[in-house]
C-alpha positions in Angstrom: -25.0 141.7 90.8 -21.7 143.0 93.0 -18.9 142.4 90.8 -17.7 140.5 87.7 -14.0 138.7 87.1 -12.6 138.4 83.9 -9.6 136.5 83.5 -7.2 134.7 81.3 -5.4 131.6 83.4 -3.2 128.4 82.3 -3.9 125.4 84.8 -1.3 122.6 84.9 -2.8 119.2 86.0 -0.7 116.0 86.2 0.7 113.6 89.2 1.7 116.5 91.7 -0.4 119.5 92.9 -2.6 121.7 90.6 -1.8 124.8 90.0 -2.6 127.9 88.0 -1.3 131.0 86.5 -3.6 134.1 86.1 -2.2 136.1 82.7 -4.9 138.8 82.7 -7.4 139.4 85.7 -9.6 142.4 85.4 -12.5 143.3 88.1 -15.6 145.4 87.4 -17.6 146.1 90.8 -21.1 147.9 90.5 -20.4 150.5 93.8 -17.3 151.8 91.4 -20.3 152.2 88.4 -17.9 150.0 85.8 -20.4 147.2 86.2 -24.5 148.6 85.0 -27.6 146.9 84.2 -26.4 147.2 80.9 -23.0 145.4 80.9 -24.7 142.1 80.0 -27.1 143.7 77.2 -23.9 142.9 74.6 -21.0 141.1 74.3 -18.1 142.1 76.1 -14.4 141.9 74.9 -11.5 141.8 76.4 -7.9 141.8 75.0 -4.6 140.5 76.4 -1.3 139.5 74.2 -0.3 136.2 75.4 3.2 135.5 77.4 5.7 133.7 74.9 5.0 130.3 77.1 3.8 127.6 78.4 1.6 126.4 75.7 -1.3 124.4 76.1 -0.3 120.6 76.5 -1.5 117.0 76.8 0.8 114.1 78.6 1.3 111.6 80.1 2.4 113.3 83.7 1.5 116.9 82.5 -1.3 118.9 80.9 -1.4 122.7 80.7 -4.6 124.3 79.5 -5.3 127.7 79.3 -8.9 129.2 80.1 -11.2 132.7 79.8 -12.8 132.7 82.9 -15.6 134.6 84.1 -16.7 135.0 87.7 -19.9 136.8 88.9 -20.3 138.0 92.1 -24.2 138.2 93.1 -25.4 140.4 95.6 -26.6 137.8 97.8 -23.0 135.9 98.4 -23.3 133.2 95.4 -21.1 132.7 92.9 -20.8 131.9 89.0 -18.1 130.3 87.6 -17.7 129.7 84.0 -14.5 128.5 82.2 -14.3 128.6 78.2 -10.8 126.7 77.3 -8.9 127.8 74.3 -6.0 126.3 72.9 -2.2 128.3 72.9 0.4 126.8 70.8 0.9 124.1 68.0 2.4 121.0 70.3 1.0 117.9 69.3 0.2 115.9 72.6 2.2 113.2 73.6 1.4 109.5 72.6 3.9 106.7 73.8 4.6 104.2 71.1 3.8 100.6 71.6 6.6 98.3 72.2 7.4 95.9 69.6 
């Protein structure tokens, strides 16, 4: 192992370009000794207090989600990639009404 990401990003998907906001982005590299044999022995946390927006949402021409990501870096070039969604915020996702 070389190095290991953590991070805390939204992604908005919709009709236009995706894009994505990293919140929190922390990286751990073995040369610097912050990443051991032992790091993945027990959990790891991290903390971050989240930004007052956007919160996560589901439309029609818009979804925002927000994700912990981890990245490992191995020493032979390949990369890990996992994504763990979450929910931020209490709005209820869109639903057009039907036409009467």
């Amino acid at each position: 192992m070389h190095a290991i990401e953590t991070s805390v990003v939204w992604i908005t998907e919709g009709k236009g370009e995706e894009d994505i906001g990293v919140h929190f982005f922390e990286r751990r590299q073995k040369r610097s000794g912050a990443l051991t044999s032992e790091t993945f022995l027990r959990p790891q946390r991290i903390s971050t207090v989240l930004p007052a927006s956007p919160f996560s949402y589901e439309g029609v021409a818009l979804t925002v989600r927000w994700c912990v990501r981890v990245r490992l870096f191995m020493a032979d070039g390949d990369q890990v990639t996992e994504d763990k969604f979450f929910r931020f915020g209490d709005i209820e996702p869109f639903t057009q009404k039907s036409s009467e």
